[in-house]
PDBQT receptor file of N, H, CA, C and O in Angstrom, charges set to zero:
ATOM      1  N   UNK A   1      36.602  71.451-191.194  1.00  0.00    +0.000 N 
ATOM      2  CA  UNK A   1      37.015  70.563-190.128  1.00  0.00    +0.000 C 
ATOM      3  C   UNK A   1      35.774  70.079-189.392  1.00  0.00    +0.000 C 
ATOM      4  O   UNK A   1      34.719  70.666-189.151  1.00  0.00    +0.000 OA
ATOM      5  N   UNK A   2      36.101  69.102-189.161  1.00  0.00    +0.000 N 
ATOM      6  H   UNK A   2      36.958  68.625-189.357  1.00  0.00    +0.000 HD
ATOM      7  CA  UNK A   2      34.881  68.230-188.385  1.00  0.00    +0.000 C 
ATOM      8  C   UNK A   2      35.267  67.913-186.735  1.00  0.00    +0.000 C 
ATOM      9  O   UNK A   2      35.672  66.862-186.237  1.00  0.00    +0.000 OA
ATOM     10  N   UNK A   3      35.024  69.036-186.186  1.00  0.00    +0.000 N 
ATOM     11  H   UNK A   3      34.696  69.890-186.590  1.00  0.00    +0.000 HD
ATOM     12  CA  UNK A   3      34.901  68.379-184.606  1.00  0.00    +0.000 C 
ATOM     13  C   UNK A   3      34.581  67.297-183.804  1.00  0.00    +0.000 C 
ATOM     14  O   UNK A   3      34.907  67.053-182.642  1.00  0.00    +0.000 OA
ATOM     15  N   UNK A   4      33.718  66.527-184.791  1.00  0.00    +0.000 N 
ATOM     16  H   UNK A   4      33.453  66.725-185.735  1.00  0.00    +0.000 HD
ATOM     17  CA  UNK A   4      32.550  65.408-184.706  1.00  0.00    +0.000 C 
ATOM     18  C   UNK A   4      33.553  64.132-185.104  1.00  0.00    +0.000 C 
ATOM     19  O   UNK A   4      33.356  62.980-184.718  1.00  0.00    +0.000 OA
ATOM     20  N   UNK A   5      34.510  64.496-185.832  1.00  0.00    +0.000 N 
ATOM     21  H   UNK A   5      34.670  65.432-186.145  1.00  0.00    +0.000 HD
ATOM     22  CA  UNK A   5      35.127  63.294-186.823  1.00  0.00    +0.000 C 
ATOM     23  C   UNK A   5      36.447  63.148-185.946  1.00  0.00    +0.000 C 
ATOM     24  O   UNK A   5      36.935  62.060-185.640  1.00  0.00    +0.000 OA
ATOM     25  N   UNK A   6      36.951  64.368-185.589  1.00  0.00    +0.000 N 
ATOM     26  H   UNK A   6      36.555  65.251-185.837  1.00  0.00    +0.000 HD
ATOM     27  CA  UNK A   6      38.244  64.469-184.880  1.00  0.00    +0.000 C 
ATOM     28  C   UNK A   6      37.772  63.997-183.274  1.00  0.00    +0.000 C 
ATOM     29  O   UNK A   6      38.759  63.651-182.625  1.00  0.00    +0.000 OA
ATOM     30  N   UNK A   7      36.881  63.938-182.745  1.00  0.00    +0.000 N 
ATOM     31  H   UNK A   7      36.079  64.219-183.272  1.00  0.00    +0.000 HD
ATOM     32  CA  UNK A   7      36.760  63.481-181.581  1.00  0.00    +0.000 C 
ATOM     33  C   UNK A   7      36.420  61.953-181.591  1.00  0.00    +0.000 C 
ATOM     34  O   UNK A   7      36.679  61.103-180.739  1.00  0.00    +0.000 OA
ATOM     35  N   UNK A   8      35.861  61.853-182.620  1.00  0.00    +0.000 N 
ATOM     36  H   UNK A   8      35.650  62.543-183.312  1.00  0.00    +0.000 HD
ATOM     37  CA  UNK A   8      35.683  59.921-182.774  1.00  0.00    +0.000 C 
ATOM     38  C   UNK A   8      37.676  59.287-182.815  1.00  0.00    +0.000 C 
ATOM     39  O   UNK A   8      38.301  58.531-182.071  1.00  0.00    +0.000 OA
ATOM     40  N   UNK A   9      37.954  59.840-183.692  1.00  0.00    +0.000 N 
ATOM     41  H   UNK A   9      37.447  60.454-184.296  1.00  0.00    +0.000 HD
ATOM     42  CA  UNK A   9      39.195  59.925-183.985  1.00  0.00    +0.000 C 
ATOM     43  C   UNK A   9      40.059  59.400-182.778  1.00  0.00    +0.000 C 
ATOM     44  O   UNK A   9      40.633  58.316-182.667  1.00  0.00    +0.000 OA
ATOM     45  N   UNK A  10      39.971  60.861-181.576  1.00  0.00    +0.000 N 
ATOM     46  H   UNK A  10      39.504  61.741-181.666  1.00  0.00    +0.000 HD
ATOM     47  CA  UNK A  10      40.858  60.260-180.722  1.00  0.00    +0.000 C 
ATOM     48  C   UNK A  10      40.412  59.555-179.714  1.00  0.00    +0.000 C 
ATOM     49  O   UNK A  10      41.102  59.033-178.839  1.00  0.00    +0.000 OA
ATOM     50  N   UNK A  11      38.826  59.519-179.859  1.00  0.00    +0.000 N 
ATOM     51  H   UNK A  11      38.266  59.943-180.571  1.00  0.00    +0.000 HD
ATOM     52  CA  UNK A  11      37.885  58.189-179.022  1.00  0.00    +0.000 C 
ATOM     53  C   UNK A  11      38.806  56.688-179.246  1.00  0.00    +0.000 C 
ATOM     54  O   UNK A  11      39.322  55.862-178.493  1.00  0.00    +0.000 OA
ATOM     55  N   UNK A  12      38.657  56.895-180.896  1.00  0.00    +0.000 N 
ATOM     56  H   UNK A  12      38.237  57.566-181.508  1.00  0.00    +0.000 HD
ATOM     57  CA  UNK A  12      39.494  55.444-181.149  1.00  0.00    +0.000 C 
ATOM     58  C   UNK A  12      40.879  55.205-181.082  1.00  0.00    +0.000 C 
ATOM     59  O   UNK A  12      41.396  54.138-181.413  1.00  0.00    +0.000 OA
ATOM     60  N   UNK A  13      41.621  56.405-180.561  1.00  0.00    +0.000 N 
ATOM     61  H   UNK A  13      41.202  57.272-180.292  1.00  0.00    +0.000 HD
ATOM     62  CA  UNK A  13      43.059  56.712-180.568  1.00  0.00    +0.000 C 
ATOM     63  C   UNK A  13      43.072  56.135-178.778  1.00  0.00    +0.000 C 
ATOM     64  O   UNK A  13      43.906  55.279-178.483  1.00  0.00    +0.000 OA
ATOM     65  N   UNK A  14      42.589  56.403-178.227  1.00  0.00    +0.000 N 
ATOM     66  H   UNK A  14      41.911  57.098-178.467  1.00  0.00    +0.000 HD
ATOM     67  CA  UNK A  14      42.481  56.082-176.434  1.00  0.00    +0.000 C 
ATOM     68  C   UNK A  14      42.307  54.768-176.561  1.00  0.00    +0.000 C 
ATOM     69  O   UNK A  14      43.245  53.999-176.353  1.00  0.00    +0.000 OA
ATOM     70  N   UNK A  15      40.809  54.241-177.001  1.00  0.00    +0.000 N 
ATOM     71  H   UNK A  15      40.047  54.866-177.170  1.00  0.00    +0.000 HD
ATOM     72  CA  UNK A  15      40.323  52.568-177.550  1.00  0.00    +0.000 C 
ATOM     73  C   UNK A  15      41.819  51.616-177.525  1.00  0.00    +0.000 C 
ATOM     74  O   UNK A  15      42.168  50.673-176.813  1.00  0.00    +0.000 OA
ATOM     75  N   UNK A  16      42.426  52.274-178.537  1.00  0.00    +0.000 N 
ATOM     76  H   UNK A  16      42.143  53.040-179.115  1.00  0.00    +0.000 HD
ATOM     77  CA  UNK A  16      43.243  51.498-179.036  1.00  0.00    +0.000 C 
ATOM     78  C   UNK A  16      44.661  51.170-177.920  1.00  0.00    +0.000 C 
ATOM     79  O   UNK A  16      45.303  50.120-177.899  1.00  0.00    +0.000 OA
ATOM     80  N   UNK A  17      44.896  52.397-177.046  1.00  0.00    +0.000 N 
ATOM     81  H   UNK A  17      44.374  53.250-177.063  1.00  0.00    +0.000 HD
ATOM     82  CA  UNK A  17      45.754  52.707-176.347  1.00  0.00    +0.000 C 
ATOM     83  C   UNK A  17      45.823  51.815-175.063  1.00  0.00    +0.000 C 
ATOM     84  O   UNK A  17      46.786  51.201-174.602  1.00  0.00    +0.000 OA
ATOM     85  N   UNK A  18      44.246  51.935-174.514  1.00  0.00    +0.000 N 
ATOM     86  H   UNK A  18      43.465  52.434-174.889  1.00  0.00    +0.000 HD
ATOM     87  CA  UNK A  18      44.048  51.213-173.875  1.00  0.00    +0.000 C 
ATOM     88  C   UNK A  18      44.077  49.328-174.097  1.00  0.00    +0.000 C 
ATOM     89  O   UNK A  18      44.325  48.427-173.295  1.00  0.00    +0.000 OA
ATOM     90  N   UNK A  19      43.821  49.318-175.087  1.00  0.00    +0.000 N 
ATOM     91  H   UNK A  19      43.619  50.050-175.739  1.00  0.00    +0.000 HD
ATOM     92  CA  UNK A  19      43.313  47.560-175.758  1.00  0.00    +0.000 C 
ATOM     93  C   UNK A  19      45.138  47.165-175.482  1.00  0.00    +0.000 C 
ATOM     94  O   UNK A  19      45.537  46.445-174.566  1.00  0.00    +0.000 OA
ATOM     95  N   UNK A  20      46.075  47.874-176.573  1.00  0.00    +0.000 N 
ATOM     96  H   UNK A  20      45.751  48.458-177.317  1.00  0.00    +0.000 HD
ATOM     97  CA  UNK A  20      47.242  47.756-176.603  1.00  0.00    +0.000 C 
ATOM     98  C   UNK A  20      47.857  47.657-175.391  1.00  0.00    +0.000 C 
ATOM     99  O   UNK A  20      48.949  47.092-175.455  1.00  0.00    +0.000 OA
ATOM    100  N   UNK A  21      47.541  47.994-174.382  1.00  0.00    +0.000 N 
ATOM    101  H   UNK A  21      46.654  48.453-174.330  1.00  0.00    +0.000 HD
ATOM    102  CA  UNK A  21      48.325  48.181-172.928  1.00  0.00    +0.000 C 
ATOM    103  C   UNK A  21      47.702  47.069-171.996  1.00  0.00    +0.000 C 
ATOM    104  O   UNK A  21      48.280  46.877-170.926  1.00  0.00    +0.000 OA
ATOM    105  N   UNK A  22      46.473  46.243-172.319  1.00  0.00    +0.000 N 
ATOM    106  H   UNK A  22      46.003  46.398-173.188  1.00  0.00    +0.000 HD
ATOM    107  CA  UNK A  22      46.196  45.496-171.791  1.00  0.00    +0.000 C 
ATOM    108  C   UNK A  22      46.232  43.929-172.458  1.00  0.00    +0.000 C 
ATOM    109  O   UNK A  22      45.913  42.864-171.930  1.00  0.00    +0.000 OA
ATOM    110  N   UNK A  23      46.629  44.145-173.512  1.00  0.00    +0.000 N 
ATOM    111  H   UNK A  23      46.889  45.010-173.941  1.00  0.00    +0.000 HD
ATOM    112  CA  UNK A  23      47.267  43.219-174.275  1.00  0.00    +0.000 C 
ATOM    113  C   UNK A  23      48.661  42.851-173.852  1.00  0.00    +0.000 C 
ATOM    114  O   UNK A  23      49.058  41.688-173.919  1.00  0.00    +0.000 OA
ATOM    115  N   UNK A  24      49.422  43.868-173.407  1.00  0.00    +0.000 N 
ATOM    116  H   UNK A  24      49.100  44.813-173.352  1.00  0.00    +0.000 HD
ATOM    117  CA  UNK A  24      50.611  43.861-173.111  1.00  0.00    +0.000 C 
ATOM    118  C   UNK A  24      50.548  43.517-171.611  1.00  0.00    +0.000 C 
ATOM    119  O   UNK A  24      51.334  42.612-171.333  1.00  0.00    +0.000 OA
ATOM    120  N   UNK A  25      49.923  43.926-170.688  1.00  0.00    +0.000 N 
ATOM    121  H   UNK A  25      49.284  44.661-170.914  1.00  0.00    +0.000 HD
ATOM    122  CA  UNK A  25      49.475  43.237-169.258  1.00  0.00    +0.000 C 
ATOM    123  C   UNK A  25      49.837  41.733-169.370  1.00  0.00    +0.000 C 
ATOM    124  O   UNK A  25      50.800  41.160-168.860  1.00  0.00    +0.000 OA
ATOM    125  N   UNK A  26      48.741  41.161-170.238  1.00  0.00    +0.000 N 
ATOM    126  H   UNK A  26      47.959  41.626-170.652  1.00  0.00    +0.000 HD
ATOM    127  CA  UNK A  26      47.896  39.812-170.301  1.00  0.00    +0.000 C 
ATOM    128  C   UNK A  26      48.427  39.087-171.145  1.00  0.00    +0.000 C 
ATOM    129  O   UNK A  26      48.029  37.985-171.522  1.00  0.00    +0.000 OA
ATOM    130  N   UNK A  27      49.639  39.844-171.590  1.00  0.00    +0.000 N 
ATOM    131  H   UNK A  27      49.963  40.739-171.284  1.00  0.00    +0.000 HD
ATOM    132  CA  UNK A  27      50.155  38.971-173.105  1.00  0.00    +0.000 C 
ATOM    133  C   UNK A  27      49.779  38.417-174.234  1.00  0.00    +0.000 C 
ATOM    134  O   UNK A  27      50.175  37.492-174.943  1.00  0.00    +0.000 OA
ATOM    135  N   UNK A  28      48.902  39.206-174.245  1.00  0.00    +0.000 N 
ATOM    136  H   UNK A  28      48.581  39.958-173.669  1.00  0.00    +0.000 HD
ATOM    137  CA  UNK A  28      47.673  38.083-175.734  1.00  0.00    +0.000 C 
ATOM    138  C   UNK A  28      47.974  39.032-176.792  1.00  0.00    +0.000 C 
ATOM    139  O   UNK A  28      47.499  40.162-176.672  1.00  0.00    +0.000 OA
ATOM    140  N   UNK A  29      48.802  38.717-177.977  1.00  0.00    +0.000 N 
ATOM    141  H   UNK A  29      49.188  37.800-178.075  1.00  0.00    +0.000 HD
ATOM    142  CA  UNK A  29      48.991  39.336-178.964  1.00  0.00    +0.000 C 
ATOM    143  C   UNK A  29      48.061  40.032-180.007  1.00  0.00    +0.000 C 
ATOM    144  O   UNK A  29      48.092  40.916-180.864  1.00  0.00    +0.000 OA
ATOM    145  N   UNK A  30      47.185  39.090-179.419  1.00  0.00    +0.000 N 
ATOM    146  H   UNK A  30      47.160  38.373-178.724  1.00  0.00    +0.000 HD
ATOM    147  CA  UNK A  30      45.621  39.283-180.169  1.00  0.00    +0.000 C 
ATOM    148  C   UNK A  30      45.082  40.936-179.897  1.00  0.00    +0.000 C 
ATOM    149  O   UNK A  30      44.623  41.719-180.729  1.00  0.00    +0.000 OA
ATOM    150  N   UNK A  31      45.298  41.124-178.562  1.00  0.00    +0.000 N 
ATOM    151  H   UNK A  31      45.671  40.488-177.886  1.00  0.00    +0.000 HD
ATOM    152  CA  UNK A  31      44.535  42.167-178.313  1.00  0.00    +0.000 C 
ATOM    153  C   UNK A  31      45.482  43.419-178.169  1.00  0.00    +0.000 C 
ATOM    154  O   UNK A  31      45.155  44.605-178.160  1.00  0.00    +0.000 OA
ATOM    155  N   UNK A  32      46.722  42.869-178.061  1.00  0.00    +0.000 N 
ATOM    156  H   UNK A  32      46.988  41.905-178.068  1.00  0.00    +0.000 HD
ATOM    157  CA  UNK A  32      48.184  44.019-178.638  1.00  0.00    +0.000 C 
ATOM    158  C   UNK A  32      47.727  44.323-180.019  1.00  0.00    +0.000 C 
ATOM    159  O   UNK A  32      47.680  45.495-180.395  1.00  0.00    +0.000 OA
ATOM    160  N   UNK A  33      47.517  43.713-180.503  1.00  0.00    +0.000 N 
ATOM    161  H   UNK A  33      47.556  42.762-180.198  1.00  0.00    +0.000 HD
ATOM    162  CA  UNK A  33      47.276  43.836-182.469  1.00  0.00    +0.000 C 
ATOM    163  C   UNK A  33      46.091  44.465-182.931  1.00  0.00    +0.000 C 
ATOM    164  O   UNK A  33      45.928  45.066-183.993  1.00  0.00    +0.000 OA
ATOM    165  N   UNK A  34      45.123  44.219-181.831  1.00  0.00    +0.000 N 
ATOM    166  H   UNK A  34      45.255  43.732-180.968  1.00  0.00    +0.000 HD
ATOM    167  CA  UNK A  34      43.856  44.728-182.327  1.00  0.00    +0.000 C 
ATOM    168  C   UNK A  34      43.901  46.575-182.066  1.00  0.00    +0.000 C 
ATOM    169  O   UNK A  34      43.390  47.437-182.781  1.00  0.00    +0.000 OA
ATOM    170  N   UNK A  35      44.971  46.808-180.363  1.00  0.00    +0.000 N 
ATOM    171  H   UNK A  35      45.386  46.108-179.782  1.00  0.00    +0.000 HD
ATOM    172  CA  UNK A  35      44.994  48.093-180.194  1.00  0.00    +0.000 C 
ATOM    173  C   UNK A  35      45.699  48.709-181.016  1.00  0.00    +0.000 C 
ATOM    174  O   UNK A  35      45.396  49.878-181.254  1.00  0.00    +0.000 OA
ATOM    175  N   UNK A  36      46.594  48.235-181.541  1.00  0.00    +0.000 N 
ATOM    176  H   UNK A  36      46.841  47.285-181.347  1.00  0.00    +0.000 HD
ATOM    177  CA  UNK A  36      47.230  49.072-182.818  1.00  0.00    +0.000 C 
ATOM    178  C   UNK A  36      46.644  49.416-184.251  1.00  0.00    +0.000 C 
ATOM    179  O   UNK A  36      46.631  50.479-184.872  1.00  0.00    +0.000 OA
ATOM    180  N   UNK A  37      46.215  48.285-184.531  1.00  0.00    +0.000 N 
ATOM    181  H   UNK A  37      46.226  47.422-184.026  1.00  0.00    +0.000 HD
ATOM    182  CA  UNK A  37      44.861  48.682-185.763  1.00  0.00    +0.000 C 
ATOM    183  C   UNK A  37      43.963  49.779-185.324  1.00  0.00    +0.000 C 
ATOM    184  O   UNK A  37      43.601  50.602-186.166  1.00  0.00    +0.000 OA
ATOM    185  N   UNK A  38      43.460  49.902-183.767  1.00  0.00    +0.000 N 
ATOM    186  H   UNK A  38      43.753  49.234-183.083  1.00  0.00    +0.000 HD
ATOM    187  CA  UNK A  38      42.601  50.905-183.738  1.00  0.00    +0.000 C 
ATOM    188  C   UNK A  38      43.576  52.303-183.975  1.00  0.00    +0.000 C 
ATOM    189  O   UNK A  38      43.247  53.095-184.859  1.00  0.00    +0.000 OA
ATOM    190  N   UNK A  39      44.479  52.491-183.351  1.00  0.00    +0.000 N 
ATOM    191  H   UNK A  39      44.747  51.848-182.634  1.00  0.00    +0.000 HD
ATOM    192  CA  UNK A  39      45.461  53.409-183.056  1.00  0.00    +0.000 C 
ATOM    193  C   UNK A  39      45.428  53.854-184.833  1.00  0.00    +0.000 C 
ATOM    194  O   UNK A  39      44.957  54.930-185.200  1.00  0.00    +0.000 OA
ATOM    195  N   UNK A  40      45.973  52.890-185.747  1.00  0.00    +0.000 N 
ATOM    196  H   UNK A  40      46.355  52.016-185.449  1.00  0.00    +0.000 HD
ATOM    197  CA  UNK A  40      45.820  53.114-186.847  1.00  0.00    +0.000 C 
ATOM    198  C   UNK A  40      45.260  53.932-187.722  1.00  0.00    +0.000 C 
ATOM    199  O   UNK A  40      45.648  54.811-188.491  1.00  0.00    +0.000 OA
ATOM    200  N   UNK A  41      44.021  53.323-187.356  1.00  0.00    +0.000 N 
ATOM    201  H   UNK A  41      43.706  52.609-186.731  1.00  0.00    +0.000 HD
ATOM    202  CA  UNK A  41      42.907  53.691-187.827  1.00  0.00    +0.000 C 
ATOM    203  C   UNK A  41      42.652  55.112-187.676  1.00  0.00    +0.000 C 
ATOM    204  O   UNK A  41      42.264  55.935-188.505  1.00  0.00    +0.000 OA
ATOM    205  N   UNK A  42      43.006  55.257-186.201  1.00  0.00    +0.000 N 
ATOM    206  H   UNK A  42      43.321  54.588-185.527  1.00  0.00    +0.000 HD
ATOM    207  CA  UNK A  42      42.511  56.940-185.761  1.00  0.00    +0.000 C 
ATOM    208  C   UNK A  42      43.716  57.890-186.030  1.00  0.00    +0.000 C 
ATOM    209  O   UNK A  42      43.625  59.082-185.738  1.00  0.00    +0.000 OA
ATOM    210  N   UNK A  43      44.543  57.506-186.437  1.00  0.00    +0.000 N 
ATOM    211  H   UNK A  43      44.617  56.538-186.675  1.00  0.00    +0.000 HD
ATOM    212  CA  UNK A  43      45.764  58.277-187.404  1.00  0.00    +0.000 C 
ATOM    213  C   UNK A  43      45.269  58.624-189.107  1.00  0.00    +0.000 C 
ATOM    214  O   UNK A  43      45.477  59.626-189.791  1.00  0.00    +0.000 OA
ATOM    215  N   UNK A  44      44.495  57.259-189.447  1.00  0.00    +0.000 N 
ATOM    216  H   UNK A  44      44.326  56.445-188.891  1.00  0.00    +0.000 HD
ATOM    217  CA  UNK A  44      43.890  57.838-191.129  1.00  0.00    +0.000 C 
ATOM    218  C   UNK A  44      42.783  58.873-190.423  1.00  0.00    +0.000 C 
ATOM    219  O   UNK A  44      42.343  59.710-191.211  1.00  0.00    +0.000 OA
ATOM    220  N   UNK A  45      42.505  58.910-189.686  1.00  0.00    +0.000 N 
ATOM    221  H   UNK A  45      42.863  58.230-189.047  1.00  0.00    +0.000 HD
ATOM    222  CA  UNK A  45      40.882  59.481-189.424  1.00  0.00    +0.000 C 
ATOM    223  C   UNK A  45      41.883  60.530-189.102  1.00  0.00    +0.000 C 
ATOM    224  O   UNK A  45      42.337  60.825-190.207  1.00  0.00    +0.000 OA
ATOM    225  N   UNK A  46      42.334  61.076-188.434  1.00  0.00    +0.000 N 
ATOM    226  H   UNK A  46      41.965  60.836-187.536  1.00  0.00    +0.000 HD
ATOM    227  CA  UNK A  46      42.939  62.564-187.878  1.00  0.00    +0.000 C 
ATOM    228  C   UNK A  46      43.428  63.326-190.143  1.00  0.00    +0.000 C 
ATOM    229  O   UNK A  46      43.025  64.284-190.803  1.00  0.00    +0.000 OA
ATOM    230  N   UNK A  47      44.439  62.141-190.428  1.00  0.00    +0.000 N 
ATOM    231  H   UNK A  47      44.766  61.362-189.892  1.00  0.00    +0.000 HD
ATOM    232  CA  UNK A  47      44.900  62.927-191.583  1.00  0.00    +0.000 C 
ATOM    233  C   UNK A  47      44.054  63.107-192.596  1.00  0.00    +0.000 C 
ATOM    234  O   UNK A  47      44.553  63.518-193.643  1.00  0.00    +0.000 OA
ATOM    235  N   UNK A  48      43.099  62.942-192.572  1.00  0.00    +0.000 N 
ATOM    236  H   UNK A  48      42.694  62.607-191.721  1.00  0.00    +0.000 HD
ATOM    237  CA  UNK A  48      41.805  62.497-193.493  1.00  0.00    +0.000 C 
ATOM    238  C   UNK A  48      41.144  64.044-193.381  1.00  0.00    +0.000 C 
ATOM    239  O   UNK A  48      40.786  64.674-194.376  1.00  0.00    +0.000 OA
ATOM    240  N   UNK A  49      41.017  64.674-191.653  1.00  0.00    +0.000 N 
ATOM    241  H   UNK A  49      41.307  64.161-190.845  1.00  0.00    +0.000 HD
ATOM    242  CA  UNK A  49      40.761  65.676-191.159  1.00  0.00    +0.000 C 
ATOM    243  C   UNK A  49      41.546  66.413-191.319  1.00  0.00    +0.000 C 
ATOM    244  O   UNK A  49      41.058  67.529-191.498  1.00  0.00    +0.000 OA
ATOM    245  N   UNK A  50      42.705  66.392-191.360  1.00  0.00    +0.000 N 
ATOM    246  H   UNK A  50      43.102  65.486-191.215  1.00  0.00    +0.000 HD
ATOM    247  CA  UNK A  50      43.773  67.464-192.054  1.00  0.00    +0.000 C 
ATOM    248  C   UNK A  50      43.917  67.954-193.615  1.00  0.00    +0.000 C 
ATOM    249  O   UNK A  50      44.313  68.976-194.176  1.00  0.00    +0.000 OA
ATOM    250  N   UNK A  51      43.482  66.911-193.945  1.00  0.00    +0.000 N 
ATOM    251  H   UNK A  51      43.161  66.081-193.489  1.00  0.00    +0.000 HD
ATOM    252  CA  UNK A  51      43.365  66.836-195.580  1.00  0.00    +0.000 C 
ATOM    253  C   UNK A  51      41.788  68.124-196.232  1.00  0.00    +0.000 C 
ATOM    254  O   UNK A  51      41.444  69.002-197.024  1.00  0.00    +0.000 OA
ATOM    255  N   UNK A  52      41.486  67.433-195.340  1.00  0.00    +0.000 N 
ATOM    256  H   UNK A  52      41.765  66.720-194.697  1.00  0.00    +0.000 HD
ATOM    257  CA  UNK A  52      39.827  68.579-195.356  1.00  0.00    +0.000 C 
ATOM    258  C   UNK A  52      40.220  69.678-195.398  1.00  0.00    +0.000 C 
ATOM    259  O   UNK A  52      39.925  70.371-196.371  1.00  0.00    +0.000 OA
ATOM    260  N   UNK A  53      41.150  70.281-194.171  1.00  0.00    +0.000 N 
ATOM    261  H   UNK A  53      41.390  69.718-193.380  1.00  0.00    +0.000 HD
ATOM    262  CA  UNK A  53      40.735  71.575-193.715  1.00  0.00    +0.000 C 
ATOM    263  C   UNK A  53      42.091  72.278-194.373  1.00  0.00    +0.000 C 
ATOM    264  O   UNK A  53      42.096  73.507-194.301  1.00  0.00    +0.000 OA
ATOM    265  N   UNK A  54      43.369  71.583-195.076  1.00  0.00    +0.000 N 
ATOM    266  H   UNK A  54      43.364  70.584-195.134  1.00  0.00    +0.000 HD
ATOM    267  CA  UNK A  54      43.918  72.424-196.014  1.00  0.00    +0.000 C 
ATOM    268  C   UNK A  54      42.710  72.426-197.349  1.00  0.00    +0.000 C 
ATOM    269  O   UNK A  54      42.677  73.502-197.945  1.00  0.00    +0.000 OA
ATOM    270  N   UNK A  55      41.882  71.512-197.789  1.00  0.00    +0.000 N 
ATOM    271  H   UNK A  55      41.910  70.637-197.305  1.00  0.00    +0.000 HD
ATOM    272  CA  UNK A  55      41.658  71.934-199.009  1.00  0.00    +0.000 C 
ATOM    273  C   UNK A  55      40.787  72.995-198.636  1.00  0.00    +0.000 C 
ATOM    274  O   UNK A  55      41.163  74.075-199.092  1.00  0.00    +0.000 OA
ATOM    275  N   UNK A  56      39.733  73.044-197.947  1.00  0.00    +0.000 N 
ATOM    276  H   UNK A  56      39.428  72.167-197.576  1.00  0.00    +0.000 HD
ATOM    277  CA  UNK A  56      39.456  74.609-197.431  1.00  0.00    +0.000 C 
ATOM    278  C   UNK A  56      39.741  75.178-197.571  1.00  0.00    +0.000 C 
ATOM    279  O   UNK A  56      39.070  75.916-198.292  1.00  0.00    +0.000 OA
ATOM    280  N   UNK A  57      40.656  75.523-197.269  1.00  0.00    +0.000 N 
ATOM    281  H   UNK A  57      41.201  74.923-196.682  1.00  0.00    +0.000 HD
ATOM    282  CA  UNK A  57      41.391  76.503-196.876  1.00  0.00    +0.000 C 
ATOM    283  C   UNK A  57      41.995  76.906-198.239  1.00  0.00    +0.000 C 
ATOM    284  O   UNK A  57      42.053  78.092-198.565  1.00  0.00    +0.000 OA
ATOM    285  N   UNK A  58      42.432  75.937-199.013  1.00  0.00    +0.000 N 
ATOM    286  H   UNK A  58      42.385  74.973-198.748  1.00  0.00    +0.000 HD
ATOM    287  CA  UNK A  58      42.714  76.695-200.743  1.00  0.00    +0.000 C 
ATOM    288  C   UNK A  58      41.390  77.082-201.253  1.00  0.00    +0.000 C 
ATOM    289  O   UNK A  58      41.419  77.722-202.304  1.00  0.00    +0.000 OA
ATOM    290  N   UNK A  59      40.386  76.868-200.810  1.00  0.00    +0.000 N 
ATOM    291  H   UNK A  59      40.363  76.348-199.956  1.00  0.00    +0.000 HD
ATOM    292  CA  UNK A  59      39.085  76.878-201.467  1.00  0.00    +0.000 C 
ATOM    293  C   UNK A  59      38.432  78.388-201.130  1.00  0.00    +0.000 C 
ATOM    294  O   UNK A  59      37.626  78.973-201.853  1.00  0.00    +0.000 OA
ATOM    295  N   UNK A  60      38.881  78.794-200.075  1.00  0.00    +0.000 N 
ATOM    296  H   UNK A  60      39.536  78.319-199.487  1.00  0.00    +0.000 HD
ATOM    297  CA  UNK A  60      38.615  79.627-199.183  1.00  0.00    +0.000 C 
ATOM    298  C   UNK A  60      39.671  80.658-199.621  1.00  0.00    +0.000 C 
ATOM    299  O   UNK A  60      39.795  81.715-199.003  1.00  0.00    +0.000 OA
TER     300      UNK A  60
């Protein structure tokens, strides 16, 4: 497990949270859309980190 990877992770999980909520303020779909791609993104990045630390763990 990567502490390093999982904290970027929910860096870009907040990013996105925030972008999305001020998109939704301001109404610009643009920047609703962009916070969800980040949100996205930091969902592959978390399971990506899950994926690691079961194979470890069979490895182990």
């Amino acid at each position: 497990m990567s502490l390093e990877d999982r904290a970027k992770a929910t860096v870009k999980n907040i990013e996105g949270n925030v972008q999305e909520a001020v998109g939704n303020l301001t109404g610009d779909p643009k920047t609703q859309t962009e916070g969800q791609e980040k949100q996205a993104e930091a969902k592959v990045r978390h399971t990506v980190e899950n994926i690691k630390d079961e194979v470890k763990k069979v490895i182990d």
